[in-house]
ROPATOR-650717 format. One line per 2 residues: number of its first residue (from 1); for each residue z, x, y of N, C-alpha, C, O. Coordinates in nm, 2 decimals, decimal comma. Each point is the difference from the previous one (the first is absolute). Example, Ala and Ser with C-alpha at 12.3 -4.5 7.8 and 13.67 -1.06 7.14 Angstrom:
<rs>
1> 0,78:1,32:-0,57:0,00:-0,09:0,12:0,00:0,09:0,12:0,07:0,10:0,00 | -0,14:-0,14:0,11:0,00:0,09:0,11:0,08:-0,08:0,11:0,01:0,05:0,11
</rs>
This chain:
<rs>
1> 8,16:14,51:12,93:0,09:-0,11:-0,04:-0,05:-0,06:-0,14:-0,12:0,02:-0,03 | 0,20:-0,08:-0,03:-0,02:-0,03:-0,15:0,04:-0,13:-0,02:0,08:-0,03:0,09
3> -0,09:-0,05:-0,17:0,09:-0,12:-0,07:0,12:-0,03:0,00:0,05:-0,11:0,02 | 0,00:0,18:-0,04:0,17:0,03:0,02:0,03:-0,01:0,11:0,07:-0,10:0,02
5> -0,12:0,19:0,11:0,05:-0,08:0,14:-0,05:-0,07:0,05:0,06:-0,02:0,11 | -0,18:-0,07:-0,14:-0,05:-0,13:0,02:0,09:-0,11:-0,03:0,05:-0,09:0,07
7> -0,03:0,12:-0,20:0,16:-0,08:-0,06:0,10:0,02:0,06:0,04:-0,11:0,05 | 0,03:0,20:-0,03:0,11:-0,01:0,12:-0,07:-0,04:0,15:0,07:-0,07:0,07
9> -0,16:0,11:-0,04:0,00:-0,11:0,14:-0,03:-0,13:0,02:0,04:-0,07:0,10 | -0,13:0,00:-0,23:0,04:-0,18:-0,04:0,13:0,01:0,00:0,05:-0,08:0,08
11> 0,04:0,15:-0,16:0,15:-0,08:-0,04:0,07:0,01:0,11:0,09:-0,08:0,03 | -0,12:0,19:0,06:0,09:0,00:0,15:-0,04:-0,08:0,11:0,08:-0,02:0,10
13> -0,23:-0,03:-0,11:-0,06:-0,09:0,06:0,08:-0,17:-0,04:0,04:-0,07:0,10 | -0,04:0,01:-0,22:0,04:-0,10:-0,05:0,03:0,01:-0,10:-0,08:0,05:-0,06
15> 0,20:-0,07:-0,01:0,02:0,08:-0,13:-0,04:-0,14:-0,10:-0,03:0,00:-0,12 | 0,02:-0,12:0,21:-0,02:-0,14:-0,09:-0,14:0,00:-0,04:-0,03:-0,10:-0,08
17> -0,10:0,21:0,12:-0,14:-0,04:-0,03:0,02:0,10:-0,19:0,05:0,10:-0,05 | -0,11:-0,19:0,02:-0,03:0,05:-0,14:-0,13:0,13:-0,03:-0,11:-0,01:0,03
19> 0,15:0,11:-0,09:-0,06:0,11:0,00:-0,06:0,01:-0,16:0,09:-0,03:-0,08 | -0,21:0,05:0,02:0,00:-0,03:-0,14:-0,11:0,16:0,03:-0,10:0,02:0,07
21> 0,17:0,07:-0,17:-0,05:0,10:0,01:-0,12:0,04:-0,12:0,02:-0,04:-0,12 | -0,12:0,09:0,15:-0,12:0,04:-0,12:-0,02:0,14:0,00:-0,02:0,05:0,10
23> 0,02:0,02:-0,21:0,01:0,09:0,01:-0,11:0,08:-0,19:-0,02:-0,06:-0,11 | -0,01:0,16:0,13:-0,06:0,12:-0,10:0,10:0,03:-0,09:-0,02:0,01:-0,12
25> 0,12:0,00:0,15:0,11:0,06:-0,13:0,13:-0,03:0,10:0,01:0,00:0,12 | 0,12:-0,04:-0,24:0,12:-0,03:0,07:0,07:0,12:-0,10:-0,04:-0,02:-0,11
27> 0,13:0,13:0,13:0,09:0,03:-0,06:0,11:-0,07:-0,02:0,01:-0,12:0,04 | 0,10:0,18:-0,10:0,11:-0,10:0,00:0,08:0,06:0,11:0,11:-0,05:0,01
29> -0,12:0,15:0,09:0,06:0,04:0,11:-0,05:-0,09:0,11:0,07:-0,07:0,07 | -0,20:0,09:-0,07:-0,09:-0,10:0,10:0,05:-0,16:0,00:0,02:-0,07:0,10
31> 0,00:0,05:-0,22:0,04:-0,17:-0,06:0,16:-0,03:0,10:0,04:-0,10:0,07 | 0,04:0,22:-0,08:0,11:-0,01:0,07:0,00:0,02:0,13:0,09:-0,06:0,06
33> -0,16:0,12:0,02:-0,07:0,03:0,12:-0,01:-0,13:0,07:0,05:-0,05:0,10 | -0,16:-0,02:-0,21:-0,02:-0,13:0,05:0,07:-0,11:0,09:-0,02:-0,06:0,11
35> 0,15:0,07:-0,26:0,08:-0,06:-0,03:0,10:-0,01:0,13:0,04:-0,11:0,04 | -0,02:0,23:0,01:0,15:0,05:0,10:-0,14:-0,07:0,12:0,02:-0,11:0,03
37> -0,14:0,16:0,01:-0,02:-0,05:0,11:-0,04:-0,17:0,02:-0,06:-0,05:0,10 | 0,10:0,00:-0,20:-0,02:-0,15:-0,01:-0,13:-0,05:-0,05:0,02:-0,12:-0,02
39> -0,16:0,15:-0,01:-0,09:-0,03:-0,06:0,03:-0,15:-0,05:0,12:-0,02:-0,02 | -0,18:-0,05:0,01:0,01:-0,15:-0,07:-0,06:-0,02:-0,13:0,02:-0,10:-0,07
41> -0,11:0,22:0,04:-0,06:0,03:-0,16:-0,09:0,09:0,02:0,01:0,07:0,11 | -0,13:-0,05:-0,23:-0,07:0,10:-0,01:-0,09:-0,02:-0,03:0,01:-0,12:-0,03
43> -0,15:0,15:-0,01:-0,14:-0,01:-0,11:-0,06:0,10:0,00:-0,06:0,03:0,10 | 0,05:0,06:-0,24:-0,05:0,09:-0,06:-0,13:0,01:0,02:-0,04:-0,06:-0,09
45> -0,07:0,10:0,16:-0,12:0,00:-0,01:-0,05:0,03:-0,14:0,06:0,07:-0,08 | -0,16:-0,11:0,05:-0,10:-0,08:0,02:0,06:-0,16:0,01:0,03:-0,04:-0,11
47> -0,02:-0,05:0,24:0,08:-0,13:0,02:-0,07:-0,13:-0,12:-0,10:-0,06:-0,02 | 0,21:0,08:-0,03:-0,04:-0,18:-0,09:-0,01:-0,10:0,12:0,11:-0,02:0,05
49> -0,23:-0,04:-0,01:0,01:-0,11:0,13:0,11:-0,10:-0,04:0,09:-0,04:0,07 | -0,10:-0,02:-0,22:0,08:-0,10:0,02:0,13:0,04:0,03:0,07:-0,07:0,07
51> -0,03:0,20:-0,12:0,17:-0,02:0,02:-0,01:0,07:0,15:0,11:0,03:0,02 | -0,17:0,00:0,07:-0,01:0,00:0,11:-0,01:-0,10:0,04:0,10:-0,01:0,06
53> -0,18:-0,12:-0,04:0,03:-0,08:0,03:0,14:-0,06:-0,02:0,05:-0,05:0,10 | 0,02:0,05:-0,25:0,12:-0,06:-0,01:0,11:0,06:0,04:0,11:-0,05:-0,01
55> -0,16:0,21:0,09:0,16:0,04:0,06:-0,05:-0,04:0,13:0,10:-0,02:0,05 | -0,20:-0,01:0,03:-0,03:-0,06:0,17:0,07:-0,12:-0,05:0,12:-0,02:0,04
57> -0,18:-0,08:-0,13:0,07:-0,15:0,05:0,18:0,03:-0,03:0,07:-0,08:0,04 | -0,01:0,18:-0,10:0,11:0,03:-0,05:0,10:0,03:0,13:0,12:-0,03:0,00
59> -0,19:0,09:0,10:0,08:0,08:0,08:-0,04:-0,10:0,13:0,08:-0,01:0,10 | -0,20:-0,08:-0,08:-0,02:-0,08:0,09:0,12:-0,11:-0,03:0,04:-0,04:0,11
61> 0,02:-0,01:-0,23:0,09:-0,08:0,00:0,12:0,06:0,03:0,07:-0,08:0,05 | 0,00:0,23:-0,06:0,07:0,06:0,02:0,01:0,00:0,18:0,09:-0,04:0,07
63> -0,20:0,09:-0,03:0,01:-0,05:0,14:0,04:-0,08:0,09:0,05:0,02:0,11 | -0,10:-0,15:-0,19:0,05:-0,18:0,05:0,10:-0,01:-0,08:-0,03:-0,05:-0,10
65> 0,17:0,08:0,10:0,13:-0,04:-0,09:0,01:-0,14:0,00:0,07:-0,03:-0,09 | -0,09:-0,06:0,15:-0,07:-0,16:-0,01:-0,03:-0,02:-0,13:0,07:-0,07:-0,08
67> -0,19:0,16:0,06:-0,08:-0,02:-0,12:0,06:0,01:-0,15:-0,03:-0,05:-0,11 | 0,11:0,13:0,14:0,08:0,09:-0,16:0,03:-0,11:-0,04:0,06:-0,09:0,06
69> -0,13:0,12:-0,19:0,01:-0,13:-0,16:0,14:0,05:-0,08:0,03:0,11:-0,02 | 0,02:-0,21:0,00:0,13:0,05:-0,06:-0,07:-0,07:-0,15:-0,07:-0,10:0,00
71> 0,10:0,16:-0,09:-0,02:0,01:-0,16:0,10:-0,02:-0,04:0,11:0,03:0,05 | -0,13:-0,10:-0,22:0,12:-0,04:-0,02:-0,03:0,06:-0,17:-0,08:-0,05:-0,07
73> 0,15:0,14:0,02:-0,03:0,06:-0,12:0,09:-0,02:-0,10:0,12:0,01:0,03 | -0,17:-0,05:-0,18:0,07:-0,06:-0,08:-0,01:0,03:-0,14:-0,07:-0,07:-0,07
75> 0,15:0,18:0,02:-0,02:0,09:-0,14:0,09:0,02:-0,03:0,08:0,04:0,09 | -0,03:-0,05:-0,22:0,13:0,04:-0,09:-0,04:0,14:-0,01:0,10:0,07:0,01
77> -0,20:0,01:-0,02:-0,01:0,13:0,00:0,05:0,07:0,12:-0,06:0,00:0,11 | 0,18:0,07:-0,15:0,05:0,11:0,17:-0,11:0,09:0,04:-0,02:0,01:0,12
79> -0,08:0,08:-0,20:-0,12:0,09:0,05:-0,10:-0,09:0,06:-0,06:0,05:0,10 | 0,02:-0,19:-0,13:-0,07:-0,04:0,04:0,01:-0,03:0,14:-0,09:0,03:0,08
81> 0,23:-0,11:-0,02:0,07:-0,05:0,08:-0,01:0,09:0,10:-0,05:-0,04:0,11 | 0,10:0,19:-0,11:0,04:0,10:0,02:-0,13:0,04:0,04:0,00:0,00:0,12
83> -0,13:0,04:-0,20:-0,10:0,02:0,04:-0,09:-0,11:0,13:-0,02:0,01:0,12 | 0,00:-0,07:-0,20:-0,11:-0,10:0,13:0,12:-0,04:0,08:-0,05:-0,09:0,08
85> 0,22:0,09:-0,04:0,07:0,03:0,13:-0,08:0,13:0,08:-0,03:-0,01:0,11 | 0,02:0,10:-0,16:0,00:0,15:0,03:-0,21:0,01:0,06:-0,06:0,04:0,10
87> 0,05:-0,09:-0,20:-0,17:-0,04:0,07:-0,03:-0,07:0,10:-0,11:0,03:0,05 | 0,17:-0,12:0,00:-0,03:-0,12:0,08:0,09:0,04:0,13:-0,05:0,02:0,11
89> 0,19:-0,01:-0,15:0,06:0,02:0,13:-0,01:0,12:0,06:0,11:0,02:0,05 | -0,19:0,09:-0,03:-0,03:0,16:0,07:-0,15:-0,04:-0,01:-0,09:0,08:-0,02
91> 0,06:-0,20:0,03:-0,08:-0,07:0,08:0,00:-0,11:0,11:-0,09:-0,05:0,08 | 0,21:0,03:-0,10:0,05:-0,07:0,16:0,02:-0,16:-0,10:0,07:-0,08:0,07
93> -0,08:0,03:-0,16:0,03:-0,10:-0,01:0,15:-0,06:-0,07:0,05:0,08:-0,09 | -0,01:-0,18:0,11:0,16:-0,01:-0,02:0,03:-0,07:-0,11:-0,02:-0,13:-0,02
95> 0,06:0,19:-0,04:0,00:-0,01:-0,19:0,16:-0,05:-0,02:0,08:0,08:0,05 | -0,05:-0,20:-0,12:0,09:-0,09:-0,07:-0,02:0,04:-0,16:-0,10:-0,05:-0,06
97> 0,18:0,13:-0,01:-0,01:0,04:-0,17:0,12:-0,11:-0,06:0,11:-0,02:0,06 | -0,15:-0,05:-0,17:0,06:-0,05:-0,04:-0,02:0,05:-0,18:-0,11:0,02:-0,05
99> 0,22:-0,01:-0,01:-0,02:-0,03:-0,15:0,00:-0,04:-0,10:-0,01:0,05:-0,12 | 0,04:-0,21:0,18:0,02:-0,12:-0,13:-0,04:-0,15:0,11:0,05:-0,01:0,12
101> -0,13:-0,06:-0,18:-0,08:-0,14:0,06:0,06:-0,06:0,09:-0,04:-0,03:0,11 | 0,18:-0,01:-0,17:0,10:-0,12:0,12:0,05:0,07:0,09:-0,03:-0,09:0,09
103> 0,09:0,19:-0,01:0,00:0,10:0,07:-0,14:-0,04:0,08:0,01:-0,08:0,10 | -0,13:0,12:-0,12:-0,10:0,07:0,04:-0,08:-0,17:0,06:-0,08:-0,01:0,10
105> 0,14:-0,14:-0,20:-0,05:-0,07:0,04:0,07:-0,10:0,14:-0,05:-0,07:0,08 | 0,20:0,12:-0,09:0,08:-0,07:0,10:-0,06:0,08:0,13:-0,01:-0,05:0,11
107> -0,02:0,21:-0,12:-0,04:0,06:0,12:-0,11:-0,06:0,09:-0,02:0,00:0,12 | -0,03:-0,05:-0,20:-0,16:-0,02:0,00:0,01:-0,12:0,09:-0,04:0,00:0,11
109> 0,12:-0,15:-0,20:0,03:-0,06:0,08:0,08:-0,04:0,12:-0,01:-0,10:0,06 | 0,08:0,21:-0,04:0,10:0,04:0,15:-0,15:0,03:0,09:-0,02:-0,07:0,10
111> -0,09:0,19:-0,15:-0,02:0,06:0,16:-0,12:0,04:-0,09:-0,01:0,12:-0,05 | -0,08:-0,22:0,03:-0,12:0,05:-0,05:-0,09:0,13:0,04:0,00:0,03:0,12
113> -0,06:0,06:-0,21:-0,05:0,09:0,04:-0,14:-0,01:0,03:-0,03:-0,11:0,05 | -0,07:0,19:-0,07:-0,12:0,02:0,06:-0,10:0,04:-0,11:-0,12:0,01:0,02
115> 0,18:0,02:-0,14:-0,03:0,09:-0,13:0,09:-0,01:-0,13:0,11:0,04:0,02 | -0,14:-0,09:-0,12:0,12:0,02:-0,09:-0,10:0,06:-0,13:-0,08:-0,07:-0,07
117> 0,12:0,20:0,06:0,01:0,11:-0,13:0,07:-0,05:-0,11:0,12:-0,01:0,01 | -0,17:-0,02:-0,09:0,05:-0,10:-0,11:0,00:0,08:-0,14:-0,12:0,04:-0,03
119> 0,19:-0,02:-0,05:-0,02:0,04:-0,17:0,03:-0,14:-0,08:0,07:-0,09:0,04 | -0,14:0,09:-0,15:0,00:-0,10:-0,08:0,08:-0,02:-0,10:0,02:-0,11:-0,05
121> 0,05:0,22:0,02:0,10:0,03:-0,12:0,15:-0,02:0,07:0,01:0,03:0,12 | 0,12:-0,10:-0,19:0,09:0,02:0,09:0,11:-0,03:-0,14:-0,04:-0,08:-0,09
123> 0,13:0,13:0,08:0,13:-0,04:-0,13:0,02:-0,14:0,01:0,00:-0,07:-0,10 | 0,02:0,03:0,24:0,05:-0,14:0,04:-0,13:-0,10:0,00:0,02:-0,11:0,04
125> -0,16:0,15:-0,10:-0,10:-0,11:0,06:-0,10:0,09:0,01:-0,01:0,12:-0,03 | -0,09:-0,21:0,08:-0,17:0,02:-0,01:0,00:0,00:0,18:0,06:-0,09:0,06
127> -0,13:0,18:0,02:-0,06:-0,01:0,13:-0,11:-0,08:0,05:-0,05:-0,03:0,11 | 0,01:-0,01:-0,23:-0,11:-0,11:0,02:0,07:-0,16:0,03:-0,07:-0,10:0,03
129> 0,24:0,08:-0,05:0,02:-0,08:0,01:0,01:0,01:0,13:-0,03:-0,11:0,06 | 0,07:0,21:0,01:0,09:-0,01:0,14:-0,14:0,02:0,08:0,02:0,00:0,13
131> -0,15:0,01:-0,17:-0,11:0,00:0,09:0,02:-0,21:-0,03:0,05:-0,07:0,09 | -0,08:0,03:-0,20:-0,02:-0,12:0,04:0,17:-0,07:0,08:0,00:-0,06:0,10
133> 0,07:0,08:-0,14:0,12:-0,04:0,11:0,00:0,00:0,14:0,05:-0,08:0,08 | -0,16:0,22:-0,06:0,01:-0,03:0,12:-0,09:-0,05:0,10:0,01:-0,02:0,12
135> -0,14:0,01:-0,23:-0,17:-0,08:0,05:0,07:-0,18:0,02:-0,05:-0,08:0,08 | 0,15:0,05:-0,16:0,06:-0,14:0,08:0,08:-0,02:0,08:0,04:-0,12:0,01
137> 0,01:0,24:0,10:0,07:-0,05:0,05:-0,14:0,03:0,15:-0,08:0,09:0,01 | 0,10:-0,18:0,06:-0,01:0,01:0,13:0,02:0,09:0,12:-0,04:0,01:0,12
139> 0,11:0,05:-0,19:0,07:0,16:0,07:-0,08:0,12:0,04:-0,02:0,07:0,09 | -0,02:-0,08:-0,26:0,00:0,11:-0,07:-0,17:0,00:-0,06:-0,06:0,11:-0,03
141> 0,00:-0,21:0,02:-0,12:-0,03:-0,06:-0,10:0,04:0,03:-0,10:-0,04:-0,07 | 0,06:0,17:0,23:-0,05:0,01:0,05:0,04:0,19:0,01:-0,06:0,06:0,10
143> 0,12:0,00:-0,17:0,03:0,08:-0,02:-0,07:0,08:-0,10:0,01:-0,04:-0,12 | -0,09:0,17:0,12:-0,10:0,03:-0,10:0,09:0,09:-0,08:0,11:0,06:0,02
145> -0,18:-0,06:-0,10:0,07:0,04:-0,15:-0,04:0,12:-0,01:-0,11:0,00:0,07 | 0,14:0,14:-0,12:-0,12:0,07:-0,09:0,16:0,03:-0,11:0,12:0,01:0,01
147> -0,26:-0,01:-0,14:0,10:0,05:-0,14:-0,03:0,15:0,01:-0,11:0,05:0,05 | 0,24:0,05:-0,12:-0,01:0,15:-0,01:0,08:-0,02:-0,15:0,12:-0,03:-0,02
149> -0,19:0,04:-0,05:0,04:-0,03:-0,15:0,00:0,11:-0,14:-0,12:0,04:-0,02 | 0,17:-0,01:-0,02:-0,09:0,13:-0,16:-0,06:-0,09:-0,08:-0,11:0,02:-0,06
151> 0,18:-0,18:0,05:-0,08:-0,14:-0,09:-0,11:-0,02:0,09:0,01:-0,08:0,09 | -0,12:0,16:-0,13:-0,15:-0,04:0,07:-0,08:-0,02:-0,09:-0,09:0,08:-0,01
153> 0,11:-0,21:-0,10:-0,08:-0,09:-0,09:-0,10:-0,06:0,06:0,02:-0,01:0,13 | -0,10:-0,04:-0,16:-0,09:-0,07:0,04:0,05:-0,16:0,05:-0,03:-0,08:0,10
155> 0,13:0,09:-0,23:0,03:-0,12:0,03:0,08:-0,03:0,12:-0,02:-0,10:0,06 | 0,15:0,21:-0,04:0,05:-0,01:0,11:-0,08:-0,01:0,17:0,01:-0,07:0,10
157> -0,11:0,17:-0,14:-0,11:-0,02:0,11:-0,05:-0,18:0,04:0,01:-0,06:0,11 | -0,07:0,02:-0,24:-0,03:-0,13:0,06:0,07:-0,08:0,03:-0,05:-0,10:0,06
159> 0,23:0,10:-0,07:0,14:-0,07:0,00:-0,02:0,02:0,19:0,00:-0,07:0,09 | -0,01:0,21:-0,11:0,03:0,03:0,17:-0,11:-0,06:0,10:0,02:-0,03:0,12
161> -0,12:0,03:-0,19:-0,14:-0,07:0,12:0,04:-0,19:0,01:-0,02:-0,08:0,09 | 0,10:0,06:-0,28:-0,02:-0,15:0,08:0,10:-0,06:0,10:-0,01:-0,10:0,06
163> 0,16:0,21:-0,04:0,10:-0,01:0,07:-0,09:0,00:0,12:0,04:-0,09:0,08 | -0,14:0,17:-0,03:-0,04:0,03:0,16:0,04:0,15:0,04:0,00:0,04:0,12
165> 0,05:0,06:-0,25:0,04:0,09:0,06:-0,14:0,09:0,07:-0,10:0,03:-0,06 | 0,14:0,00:0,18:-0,11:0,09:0,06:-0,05:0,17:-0,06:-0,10:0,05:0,04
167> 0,23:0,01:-0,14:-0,06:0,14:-0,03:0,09:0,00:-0,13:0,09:-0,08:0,00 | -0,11:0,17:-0,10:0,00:0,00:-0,13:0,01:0,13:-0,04:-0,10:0,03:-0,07
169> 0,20:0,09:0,08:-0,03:0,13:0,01:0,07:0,10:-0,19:0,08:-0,06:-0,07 | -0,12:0,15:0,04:0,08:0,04:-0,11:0,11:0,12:0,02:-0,01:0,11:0,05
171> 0,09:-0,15:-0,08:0,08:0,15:0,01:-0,05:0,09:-0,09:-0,04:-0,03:-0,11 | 0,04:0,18:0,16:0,12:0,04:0,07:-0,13:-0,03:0,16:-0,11:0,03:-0,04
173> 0,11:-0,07:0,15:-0,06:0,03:0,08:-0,02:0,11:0,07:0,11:0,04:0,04 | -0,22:0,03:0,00:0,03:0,13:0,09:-0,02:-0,09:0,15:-0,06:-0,09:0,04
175> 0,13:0,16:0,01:0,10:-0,07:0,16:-0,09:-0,01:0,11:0,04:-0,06:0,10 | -0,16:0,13:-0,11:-0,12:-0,03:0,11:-0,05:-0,14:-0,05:-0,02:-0,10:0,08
177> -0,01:0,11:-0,21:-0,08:-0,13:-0,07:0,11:-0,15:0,04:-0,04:-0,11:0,04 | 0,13:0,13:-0,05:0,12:-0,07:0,04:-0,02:-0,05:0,14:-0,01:-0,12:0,02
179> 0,00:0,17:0,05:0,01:0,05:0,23:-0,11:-0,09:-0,05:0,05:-0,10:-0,05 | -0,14:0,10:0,03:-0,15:-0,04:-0,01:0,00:-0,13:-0,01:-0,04:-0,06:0,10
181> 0,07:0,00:-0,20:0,05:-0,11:-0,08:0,04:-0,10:0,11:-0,07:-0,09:0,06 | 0,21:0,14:-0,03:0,07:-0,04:0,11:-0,05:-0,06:0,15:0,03:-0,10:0,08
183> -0,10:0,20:-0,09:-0,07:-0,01:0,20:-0,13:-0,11:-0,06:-0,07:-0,07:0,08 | 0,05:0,07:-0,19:-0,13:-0,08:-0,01:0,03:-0,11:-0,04:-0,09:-0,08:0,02
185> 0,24:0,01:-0,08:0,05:-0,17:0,00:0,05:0,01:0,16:-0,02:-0,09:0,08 | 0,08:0,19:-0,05:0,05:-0,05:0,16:-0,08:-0,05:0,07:0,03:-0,10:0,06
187> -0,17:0,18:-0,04:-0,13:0,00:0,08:-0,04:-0,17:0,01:-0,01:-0,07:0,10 | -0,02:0,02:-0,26:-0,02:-0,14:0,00:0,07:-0,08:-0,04:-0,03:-0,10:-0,06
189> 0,18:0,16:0,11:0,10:-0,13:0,01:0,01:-0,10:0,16:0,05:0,06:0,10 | -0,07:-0,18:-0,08:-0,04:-0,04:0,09:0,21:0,04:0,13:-0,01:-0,02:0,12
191> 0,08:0,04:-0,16:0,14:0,04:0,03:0,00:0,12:0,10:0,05:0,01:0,11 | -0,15:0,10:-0,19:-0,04:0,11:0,09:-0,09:0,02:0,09:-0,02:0,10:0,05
</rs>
């Protein structure tokens, strides 16, 4: 017996336990292999612990559907939007894309989220405004921030630490460093 039917007897045993597969080499046959028998992800040996670690707390919240952080993402860029949607949610977490501030800020205040993905640039405005908009309301003030920005000035950096934002990232991001990010304001958001 091999891995493969180990995998099919977890998924026929409980198909709800999370399977996070490690492996010496993935083809791109094997990758679909995976795929069809339900796998929950993968890690290429030699394991990076951290992003091992960040697919366990990833798939332990996937577990507890209680837990799932809904995110609230906010970029006039459609690849951006598009991307960290595409990163975040085939991670189990429940992603709101928005592409212009008032939109993104009435959501916010209907059904607060757990995370809000923020860019700084907007046609209509600055996202630094709609972080402080929403550090006054009562609602919302308890809500962590992270900026995902390409304006990663210095100066914007110190704008974002004095707002209270918790993370400060540059585009383009790569989508692990992202997951990472994520699970690490969730972790020490007192909500989670």
């Amino acid at each position: 017996r091999d891995g493969w039917h180990l995998l099919d007897d977890i998924k026929k045993y409980d198909t709800s336990i999370p399977v996070i597969v490690i492996t010496g080499f993935l083809s791109q046959q094997s990758e679909a292999i995976l795929a069809s028998k339900h796998a929950d992800s993968y890690l290429i040996k030699p394991v990076d612990h951290d992003l091992l670690q960040s697919q366990l707390q990833l798939h332990l919240m996937d577990h507890h559907p209680e837990k799932v952080a809904r995110i609230v993402v906010v970029d006039a860029d459609q690849n951006t939007r598009e991307d960290t949607d595409h990163a975040l949610s085939r991670r189990g977490f429940q992603i709101a894309t928005f592409d212009a501030l008032a939109p993104a800020e009435a959501s916010i205040q209907n059904t607060p989220p757990d995370l809000i993905i923020l860019d700084i640039t907007f046609p209509e405005g600055n996202g630094f405004d709609l972080c402080q908009t929403l550090q006054k309301s009562p609602d919302t003030k308890h809500i962590p921030m992270l900026i995902l920005t390409s304006e990663s000035s210095r100066q914007n950096l110190m704008k974002a630490i004095q707002l209270g934002v918790r993370g400060f990232v540059a585009k383009p991001a790569p989508p692990n460093a992202l997951v990472e990010r994520v699970l690490k304001i969730l972790r020490q958001s007192p909500t989670q």
